[in-house]
C-alpha distance (Angstrom), angle and dihedral (degrees) to the residues before:
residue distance angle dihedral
X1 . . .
X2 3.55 . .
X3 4.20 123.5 .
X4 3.39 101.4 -119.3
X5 4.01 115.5 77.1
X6 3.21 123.7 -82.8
X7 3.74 137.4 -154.3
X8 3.70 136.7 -116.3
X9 4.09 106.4 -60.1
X10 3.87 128.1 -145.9
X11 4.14 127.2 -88.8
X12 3.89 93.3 -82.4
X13 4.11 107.9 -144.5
X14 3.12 96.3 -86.8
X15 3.92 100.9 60.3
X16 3.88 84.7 40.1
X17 4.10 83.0 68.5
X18 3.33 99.3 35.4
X19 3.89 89.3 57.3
X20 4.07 95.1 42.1
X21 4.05 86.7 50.6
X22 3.93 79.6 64.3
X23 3.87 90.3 66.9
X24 3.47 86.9 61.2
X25 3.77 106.1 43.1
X26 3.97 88.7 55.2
X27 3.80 144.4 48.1
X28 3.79 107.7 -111.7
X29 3.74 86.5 174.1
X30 3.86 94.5 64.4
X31 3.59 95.0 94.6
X32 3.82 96.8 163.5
X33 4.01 89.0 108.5
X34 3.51 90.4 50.5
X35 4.05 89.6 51.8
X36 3.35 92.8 50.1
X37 4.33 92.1 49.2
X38 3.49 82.8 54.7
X39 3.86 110.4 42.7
X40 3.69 130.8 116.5
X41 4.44 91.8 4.7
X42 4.06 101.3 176.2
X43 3.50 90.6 177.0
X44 3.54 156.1 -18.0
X45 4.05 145.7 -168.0
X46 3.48 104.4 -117.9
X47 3.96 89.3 -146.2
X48 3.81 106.9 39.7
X49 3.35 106.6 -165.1
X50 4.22 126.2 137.7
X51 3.86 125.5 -163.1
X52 3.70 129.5 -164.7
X53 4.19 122.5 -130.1
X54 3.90 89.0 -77.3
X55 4.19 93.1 50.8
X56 4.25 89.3 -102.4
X57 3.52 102.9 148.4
X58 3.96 102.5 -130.1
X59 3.85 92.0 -177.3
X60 3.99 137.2 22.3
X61 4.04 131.7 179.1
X62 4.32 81.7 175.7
X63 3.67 79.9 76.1
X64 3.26 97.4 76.5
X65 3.54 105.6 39.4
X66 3.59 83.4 127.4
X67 3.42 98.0 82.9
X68 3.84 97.2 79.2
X69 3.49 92.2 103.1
X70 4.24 148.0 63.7
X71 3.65 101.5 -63.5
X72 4.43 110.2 -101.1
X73 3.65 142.1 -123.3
X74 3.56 89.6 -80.3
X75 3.72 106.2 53.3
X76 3.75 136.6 73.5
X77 3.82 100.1 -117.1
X78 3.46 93.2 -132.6
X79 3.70 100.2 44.6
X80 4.25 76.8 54.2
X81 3.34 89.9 61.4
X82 3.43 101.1 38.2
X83 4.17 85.0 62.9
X84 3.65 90.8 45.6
X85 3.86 87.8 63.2
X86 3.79 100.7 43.3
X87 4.29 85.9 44.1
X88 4.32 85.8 68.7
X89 4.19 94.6 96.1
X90 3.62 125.6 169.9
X91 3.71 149.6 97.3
X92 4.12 102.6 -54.1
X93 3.71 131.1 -172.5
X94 3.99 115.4 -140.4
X95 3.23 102.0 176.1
X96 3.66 143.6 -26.8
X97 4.05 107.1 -40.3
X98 3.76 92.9 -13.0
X99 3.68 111.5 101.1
X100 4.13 135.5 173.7
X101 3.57 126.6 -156.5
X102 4.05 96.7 -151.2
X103 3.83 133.8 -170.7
X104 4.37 94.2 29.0
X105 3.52 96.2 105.8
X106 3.95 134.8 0.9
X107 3.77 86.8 -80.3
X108 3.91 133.5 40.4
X109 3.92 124.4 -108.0
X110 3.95 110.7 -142.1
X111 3.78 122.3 -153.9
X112 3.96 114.4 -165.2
X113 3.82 110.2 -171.2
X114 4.14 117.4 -128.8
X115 3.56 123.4 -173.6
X116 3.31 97.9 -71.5
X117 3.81 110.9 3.2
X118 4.10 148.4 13.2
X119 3.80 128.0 -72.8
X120 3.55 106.7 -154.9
X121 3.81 123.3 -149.2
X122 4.11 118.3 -158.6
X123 4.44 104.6 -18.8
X124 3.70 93.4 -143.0
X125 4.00 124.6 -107.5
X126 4.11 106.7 -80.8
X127 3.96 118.5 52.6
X128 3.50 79.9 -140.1
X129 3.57 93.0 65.4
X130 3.78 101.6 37.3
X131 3.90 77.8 57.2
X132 3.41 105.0 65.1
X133 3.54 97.8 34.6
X134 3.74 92.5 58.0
X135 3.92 87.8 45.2
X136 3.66 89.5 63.0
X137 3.73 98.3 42.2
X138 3.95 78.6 58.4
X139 3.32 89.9 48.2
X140 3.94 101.4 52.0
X141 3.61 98.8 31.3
X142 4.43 112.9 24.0
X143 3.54 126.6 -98.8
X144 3.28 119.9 -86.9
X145 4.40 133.5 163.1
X146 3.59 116.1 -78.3
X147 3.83 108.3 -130.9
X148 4.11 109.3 177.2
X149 3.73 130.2 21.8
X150 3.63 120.0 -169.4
X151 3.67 132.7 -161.1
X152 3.11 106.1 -147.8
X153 4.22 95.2 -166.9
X154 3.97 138.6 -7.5
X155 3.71 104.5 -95.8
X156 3.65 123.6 105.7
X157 3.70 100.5 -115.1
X158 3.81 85.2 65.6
X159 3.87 102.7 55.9
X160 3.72 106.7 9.2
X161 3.91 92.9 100.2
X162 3.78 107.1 52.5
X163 3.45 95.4 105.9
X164 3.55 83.7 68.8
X165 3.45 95.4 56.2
X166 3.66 91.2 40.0
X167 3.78 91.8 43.7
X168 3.62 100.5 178.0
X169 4.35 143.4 108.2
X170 3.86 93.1 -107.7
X171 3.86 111.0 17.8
X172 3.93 94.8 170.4
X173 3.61 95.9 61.3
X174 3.95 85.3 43.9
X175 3.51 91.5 64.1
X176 3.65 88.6 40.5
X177 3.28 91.9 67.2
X178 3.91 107.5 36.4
X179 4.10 89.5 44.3
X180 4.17 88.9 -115.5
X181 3.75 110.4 178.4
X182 3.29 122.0 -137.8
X183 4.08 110.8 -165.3
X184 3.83 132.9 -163.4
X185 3.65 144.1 150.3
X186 3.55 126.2 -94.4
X187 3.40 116.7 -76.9
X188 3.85 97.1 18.6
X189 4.01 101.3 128.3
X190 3.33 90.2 52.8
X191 3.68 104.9 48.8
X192 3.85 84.6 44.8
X193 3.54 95.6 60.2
X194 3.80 96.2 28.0
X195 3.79 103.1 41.7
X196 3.95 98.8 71.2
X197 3.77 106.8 19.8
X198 4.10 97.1 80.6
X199 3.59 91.1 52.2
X200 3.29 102.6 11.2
X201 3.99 101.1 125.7
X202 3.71 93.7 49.8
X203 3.58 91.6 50.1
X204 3.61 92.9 47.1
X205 3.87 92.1 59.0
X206 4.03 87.7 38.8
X207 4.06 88.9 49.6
X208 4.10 82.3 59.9
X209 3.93 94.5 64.1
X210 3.87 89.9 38.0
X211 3.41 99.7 52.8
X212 3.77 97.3 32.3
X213 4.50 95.1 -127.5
X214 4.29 84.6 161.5
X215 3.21 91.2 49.7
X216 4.51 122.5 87.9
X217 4.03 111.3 -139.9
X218 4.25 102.8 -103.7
X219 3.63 143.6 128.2
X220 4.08 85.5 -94.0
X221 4.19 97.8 33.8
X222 4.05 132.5 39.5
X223 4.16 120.1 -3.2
X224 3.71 119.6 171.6
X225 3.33 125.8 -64.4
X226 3.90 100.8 -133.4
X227 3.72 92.1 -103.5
X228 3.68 100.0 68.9
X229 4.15 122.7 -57.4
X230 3.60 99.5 -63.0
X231 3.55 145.7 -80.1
X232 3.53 124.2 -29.8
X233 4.43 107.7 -131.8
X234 4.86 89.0 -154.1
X235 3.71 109.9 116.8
X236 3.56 129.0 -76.5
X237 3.47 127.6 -130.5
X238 4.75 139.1 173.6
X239 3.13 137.2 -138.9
X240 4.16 117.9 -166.0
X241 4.27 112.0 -121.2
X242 3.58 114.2 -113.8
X243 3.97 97.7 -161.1
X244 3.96 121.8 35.9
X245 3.52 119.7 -158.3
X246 3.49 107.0 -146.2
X247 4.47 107.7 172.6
X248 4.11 131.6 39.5
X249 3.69 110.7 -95.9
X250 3.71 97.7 34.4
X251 4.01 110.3 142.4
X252 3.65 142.1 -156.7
X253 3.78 128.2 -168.4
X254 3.63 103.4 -156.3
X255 3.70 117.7 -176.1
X256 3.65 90.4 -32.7
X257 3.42 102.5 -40.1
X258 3.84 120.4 101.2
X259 3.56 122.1 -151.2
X260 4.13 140.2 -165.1
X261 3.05 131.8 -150.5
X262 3.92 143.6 -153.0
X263 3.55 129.3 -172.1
X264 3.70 117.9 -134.9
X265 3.80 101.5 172.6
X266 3.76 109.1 174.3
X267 4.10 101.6 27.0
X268 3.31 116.1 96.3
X269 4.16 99.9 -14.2
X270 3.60 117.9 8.9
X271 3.84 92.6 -113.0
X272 3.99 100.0 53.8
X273 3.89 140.2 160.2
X274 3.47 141.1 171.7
X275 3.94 123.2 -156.1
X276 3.98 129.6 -125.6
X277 4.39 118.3 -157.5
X278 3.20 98.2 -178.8
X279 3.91 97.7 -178.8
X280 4.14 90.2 56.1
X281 3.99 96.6 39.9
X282 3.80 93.6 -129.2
X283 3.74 130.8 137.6
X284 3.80 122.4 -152.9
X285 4.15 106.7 -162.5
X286 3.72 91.9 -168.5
X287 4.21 98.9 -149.3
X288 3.98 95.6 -29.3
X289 3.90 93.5 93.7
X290 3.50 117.0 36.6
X291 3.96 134.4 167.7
X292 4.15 85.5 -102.7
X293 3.58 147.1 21.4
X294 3.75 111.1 -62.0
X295 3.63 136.7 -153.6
X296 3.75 136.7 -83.0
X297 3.41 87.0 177.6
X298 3.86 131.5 20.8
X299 3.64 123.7 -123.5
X300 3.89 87.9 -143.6
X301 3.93 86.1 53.8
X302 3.87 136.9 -96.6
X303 4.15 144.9 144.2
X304 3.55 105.5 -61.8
X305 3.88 118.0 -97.6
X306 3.85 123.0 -126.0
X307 3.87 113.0 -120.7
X308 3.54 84.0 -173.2
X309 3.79 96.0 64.5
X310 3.89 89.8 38.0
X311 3.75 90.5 61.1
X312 3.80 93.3 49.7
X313 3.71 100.2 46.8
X314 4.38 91.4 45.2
X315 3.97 81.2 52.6
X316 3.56 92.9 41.6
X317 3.71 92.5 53.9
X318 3.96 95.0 39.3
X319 4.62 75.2 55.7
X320 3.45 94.5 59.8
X321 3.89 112.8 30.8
X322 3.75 100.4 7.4
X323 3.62 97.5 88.6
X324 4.22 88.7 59.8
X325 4.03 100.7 36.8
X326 3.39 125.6 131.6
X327 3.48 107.4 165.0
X328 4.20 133.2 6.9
X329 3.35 121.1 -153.6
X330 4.07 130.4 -177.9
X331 3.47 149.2 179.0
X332 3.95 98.8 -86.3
X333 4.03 137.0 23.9
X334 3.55 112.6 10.1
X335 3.93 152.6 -58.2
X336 3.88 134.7 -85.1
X337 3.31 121.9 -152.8
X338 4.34 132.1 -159.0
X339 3.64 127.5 49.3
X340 3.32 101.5 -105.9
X341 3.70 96.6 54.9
X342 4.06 91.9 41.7
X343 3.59 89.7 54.0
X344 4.12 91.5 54.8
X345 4.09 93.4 35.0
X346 4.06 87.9 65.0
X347 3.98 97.1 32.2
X348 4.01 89.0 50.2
X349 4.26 87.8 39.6
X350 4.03 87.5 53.1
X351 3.86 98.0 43.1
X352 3.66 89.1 52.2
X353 4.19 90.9 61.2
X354 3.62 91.4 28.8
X355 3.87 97.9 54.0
X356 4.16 88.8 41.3
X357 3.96 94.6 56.1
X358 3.74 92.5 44.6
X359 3.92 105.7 43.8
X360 3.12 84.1 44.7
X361 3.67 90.9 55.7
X362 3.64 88.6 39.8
X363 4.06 92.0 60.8
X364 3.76 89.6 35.9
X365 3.50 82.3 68.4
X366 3.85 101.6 51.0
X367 3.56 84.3 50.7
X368 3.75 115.2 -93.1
X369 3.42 127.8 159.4
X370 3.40 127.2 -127.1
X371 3.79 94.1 -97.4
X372 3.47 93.5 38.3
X373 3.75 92.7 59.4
X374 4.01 88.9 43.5
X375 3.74 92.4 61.2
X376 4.17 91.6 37.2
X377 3.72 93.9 48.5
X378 3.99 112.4 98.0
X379 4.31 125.3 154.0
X380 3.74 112.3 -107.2
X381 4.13 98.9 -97.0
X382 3.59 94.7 -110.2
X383 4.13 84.7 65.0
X384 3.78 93.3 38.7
X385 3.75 85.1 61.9
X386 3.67 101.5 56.4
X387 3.86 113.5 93.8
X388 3.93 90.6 -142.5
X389 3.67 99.6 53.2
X390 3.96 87.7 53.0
X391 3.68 120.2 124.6
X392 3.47 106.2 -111.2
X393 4.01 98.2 126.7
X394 3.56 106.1 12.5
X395 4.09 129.6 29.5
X396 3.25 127.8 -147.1
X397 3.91 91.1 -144.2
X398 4.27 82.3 68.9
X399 3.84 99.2 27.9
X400 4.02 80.9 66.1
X401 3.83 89.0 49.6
X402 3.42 84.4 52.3
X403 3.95 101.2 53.7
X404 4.28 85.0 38.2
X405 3.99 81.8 59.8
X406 3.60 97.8 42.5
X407 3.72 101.4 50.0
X408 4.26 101.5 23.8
X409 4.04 100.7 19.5
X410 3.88 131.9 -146.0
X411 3.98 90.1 -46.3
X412 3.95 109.0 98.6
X413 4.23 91.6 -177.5
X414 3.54 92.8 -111.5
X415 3.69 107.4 120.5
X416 3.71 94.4 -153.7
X417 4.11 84.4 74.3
X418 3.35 90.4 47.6
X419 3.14 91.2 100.8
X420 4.09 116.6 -8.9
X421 3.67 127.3 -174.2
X422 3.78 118.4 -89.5
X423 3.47 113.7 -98.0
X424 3.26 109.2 -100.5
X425 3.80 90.7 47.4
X426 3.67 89.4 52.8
X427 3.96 97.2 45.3
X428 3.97 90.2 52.1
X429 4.02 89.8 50.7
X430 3.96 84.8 48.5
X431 3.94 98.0 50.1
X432 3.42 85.3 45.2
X433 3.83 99.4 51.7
X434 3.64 97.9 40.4
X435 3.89 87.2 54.6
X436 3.87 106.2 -96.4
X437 3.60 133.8 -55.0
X438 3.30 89.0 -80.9
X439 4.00 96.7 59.7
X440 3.69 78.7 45.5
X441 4.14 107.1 47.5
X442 4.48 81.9 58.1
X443 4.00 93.7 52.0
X444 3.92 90.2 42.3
X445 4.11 92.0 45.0
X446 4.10 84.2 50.0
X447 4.20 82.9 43.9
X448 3.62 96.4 48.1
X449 4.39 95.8 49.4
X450 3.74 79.3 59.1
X451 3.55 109.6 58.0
X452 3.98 96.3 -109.5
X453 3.76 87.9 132.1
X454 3.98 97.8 152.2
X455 3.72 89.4 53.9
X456 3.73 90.6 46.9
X457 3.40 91.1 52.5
X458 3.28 102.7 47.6
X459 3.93 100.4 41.9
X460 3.72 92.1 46.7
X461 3.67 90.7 52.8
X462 4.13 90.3 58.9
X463 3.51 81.4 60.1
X464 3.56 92.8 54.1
X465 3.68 96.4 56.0
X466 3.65 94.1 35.4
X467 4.14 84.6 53.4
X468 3.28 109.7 16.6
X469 4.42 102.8 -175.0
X470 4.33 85.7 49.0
X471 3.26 96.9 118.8
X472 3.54 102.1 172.2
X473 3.57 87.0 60.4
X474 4.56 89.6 44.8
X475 4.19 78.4 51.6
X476 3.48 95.5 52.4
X477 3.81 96.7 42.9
X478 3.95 90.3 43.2
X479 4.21 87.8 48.5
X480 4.25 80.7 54.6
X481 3.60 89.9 50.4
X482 3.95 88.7 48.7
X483 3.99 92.0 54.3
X484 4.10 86.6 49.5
X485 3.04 98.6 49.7
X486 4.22 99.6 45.0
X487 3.93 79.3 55.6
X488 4.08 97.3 46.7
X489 3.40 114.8 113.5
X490 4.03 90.0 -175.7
X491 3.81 111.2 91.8
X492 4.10 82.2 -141.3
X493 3.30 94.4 40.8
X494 3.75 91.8 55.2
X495 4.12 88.6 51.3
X496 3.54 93.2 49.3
X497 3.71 102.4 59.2
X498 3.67 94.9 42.2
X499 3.84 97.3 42.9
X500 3.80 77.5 55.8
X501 3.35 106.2 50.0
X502 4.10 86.5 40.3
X503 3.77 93.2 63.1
X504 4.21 93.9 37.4
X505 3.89 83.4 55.6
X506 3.65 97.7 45.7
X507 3.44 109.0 6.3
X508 4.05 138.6 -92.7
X509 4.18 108.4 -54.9
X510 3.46 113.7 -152.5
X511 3.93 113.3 -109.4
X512 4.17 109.3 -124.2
X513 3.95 109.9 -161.9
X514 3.25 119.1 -130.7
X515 4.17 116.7 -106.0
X516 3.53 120.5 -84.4
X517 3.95 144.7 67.6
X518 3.59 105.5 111.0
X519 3.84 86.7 116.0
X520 3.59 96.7 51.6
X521 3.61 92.5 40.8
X522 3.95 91.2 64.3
X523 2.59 93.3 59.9
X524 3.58 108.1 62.9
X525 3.72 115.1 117.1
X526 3.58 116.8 -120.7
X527 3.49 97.6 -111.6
X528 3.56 89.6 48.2
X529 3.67 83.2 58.0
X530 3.66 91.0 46.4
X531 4.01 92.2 53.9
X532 4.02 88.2 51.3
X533 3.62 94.0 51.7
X534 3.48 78.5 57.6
X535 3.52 102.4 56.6
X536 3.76 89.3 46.4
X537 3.62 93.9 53.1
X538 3.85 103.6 112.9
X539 4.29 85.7 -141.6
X540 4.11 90.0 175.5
X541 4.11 85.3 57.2
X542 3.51 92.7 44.4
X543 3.64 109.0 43.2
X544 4.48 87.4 132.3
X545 3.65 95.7 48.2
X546 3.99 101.3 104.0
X547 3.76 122.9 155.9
X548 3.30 140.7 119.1
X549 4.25 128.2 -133.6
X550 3.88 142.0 -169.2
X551 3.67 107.7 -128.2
X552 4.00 116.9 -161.0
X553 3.65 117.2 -174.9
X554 3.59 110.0 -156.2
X555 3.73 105.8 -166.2
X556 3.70 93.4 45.8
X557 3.72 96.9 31.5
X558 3.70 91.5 -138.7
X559 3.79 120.3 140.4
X560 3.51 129.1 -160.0
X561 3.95 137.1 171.6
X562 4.07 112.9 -131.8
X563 3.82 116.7 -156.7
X564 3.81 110.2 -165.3
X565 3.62 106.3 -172.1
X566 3.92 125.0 165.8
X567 4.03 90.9 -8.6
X568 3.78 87.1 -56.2
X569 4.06 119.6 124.0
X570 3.68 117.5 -147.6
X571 4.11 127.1 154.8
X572 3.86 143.2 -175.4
X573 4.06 116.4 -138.4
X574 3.41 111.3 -126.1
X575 4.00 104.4 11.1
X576 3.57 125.8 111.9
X577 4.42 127.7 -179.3
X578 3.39 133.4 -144.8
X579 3.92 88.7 -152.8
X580 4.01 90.8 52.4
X581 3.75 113.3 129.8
X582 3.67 97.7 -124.6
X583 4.04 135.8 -8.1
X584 3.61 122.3 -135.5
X585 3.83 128.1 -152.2
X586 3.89 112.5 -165.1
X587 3.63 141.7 134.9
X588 3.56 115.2 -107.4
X589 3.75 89.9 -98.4
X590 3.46 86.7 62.4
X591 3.29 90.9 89.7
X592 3.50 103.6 70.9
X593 3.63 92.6 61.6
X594 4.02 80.0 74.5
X595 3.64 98.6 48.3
X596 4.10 86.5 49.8
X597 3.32 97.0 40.0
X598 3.72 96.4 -123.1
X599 3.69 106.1 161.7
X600 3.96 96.6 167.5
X601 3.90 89.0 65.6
X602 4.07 91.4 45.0
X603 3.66 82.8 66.5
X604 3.60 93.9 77.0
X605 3.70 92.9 49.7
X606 4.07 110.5 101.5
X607 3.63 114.9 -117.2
X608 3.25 133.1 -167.3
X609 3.86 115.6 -169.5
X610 3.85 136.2 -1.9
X611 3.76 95.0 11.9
X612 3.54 94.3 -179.6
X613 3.83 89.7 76.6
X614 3.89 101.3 71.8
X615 4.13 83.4 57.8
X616 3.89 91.3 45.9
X617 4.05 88.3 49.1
X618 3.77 91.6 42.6
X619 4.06 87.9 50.1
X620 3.67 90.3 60.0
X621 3.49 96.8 51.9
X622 3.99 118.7 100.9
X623 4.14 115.8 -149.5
X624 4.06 105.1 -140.7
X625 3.09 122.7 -129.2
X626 4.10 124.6 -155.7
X627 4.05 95.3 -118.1
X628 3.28 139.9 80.1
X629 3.89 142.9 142.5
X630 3.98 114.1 -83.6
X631 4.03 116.6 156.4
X632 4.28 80.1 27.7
X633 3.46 131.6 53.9
């Protein structure tokens, strides 16, 4: 290895096996899921490419043009194939008046035709996107109103398009006026607003490994990530329900179409529903049945899901409607179609999450750790066979980390990891143990020309932190990463090793989100707002700022006594003191101007009091920003 950087390297022999033993684990022949990725295509761009306002492109299927071929040396066959089905895109029929448009976004957009107008089911993540997609609907099959949207589920790629579907300067009192529903679960606002606003920095720079955004499309970079290609980078927009459905077996008739519904809270998203029409005999599963393994825990971070509850609510729903099915449809991949094969798709979808919360249970109980059960953990064959249960998205080697987590925590009872060294103290101690990097870098070279890429990886990496400007050791460690990820047959997996071994050949690249938010942003509820300023309280900076403040909100007309004691923020809804420090009159938006700092606009804020206080709080206060180091120090 030389010390400059390097670039990506070739599948070494080793991967080249590993990835022709594929061939003969599965059934390339079965080309049933293929069929069905394929079925009922009205029509399609033959470029797809979509540009925001300034002529970014925010989305591209001409990307991946490359896929027209035998998979290569440096792609898990199946993973190949996997992103040759999620490249088909176009306009789509399903069934009679229920149509998708498929492959414009990391999700699909569903338009179900009513009497007179669309319902539309989950308007993709980018405005952009939603955009086009509706534009070619119009296109194919007239314009007509749109009367309903429904979200199916409370993550971004399922609402962040409707302005583009409601392209207009003030789409609330649009749907005011023309009585537009807009339907979601119980719960949904919240878990919106809630679900990525703790965290949400961290996950944004975590989302950039999963999802592979420094990565180009190619036989050597970014494949799909069983879910669909990716995410889109347009702008993201909300639009507030108007009509909550809150039990199973609620209905709507909505310009001639009725509708049931089913709540799955705690699947997939923890505001969830899938969607009965009885009079057409199709199923829409929402996010609970994909065309791969999904996640009980997200790479790019998130509360763990229950694979227990996942497997009652896909057999709950096969109960009630699965006996009279023709078709299901859902929010990513594609369709299946016939009774016999719905009826298996959802029984093989719900042993999958069923059988990975209870073995791992089962060897929780003998006394594995979590790693232990990660590396012990296989699908029964019959499941390992079926292209849907594949683990393009999720793994089971981390879905049982995640059910380990959920039920037993971080703690593995060995005292020793009570409370381990950070990791730069331990990768020093390491280097220095196993006789310096150098000592190391010749062992790891022998390692690496034998296929021991984990090892590689991983012992090169303590270097790394131990020495953070070695490059021949962040070369080696990134050339690791290369082999791992040619072999991945996870989507994310694939991202995450070559994101990695990107940023140890060139250095970490700050991670830029993509516009949008506003919507979501307002509507943030003030104690929300209060938790967040919370967060972003630097408390070890601000150990001597003690006071306490009367906080009137006068848009909301919410009050709410803050106690800041030792640089920690705590409140009380509805309280107020005479012997506070200070009181504060603000609208609710107000309180932004703390978590951006912007002192100019506090000075419009009333104050009665010390009003040096609100500057000394906002001082303290530290504005996140979406990067920081992770395969580095």
């Amino acid at each position: 290895m030389g010390e400059a950087a390097e670039g990506p390297k070739e599948a070494s022999s080793y991967t080249i096996q590993a990835n022709n033993e594929v061939y003969n684990k599965l059934d390339f022949n079965d080309e049933q899921e293929r069929e069905f990725a394929s079925r009922g295509l009205i029509a399609a761009p033959e470029k797809l490419e979509i540009k925001n306002d300034q002529g970014k492109v925010v989305w591209s299927q001409a990307a991946y043009a490359f896929l027209d071929k035998k998979a290569p040396d440096t792609a898990n066959p199946s993973l190949w194939r996997n992103a040759q089905l999620n490249h088909y895109y176009g306009l789509f029929k399903v069934t009679d008046d229920i149509y998708q448009v498929r492959g414009y976004d990391m999700s699909n957009i569903t338009f179900v035709k009513g009497n007179t107008g669309w319902i539309i089911f989950d308007p993709l993540m980018s405005v952009e996107c939603s955009k086009a997609a509706k534009q070619l609907v119009d296109e194919q099959l007239g314009v007509f109103p749109v009367k309903a949207i429904i979200y199916s589920h409370s993550h971004i790629d399922h609402y962040g398009g409707v302005r583009g579907i409601l392209d207009m300067e003030n789409p609330e009192q649009f749907i005011k006026d023309n009585g537009i529903s807009i339907i979601a679960p119980e719960g949904f606002e919240e878990n919106v607003v809630s679900e990525n606003v703790y965290a949400g920095p961290a996950m944004a720079r975590r989302a950039a490994y999963q999802y592979g955004v420094l990565l180009e499309p190619g036989e050597k970079g970014r494949l799909s990530i069983g879910i669909g290609m990716g995410q889109s980078t347009g702008h993201t927009s909300y639009i507030s329900p108007t009509d909550i459905i809150t039990t199973t077996g609620e209905k709507r008739i909505i310009d001639g179409v009725t509708m049931e519904f089913q709540m799955t809270p705690g699947t997939e998203a923890p505001s969830e529903m899938n969607t009965w029409f009885p009079d057409k005999k199709a199923l829409w599963v929402a996010e609970n049945c994909t065309g791969t393994l999904h996640n009980l825990y997200t790479l790019r971070g998130a509360q763990v899901r229950d694979g227990n509850k996942w497997a009652y609510y896909i057999m709950e729903a096969q109960s009630r409607y699965g006996k009279d099915a023709e078709v299901t449809f859902q929010a990513h991949n594609w369709p299946h179609w016939g009774n016999k094969v719905i009826k298996e798709y959802m029984t093989n979808t719900a042993l999958a999450y069923k059988y990975i919360n209870d073995q791992t249970l089962f060897y929780m109980n003998q006394g594995l750790t979590q790693n232990e059960v990660a590396y012990k953990i296989k699908l029964p064959d019959a499941l390992q066979k079926v292209w849907y249960t594949r683990q393009y998205y999720g793994t089971v080697a981390h879905n049982s980390k995640a059910v380990y987590e959920k039920f037993m925590g971080w703690y593995d009872a060995n005292p020793v990891n009570l409370n381990k060294l950070p990791p730069v103290d331990t990768a020093k101690k390491t280097v220095e143990y196993m006789g310096g990097s150098k000592a190391i870098l010749e062992k790891a070279k022998k390692d690496y020309e034998a296929g021991k890429y984990q090892w590689v990886a991983e012992v090169t990496n303590q270097i790394v932190f131990a020495e953070p400007k070695n490059q021949e050791a962040r070369n080696l460690c990134a050339d690791a990463m290369d082999q791992l990820a040619y072999q991945a047959e996870s989507g994310t997996w694939r991202n995450a090793y070559l994101c990695a071994a990107k940023e140890l050949r060139n250095g970490s690249v700050p991670f830029i989100n993509s516009g949008g938010g506003e919507d979501v942003r307002k509507k943030m509820g003030s104690e929300l707002m209060l938790d967040y300023i919370g967060i972003s309280l630097n408390s070890d900076e601000a150990q001597d700022l003690n006071f306490t403040a009367n906080l009137n909100l006068t848009d909301t007309g919410e009050k709410y006594l803050l106690t800041v004691k030792s640089g920690i923020l705590v409140y009380q809804k509805g309280v107020e003191s005479p012997e506070a420090d200070v009181t504060w009159t603000m609208p609710k938006e107000g309180l932004f101007t703390i978590l951006s700092k912007n002192k100019e606009m506090q000075q419009k804020f009333h104050q009665d009091g010390n009003k040096e206080l609100l500057g000394k709080l906002t001082d303290k206060v530290v504005i996140f920003t979406p990067f920081f180091p992770i395969i580095e120090p």
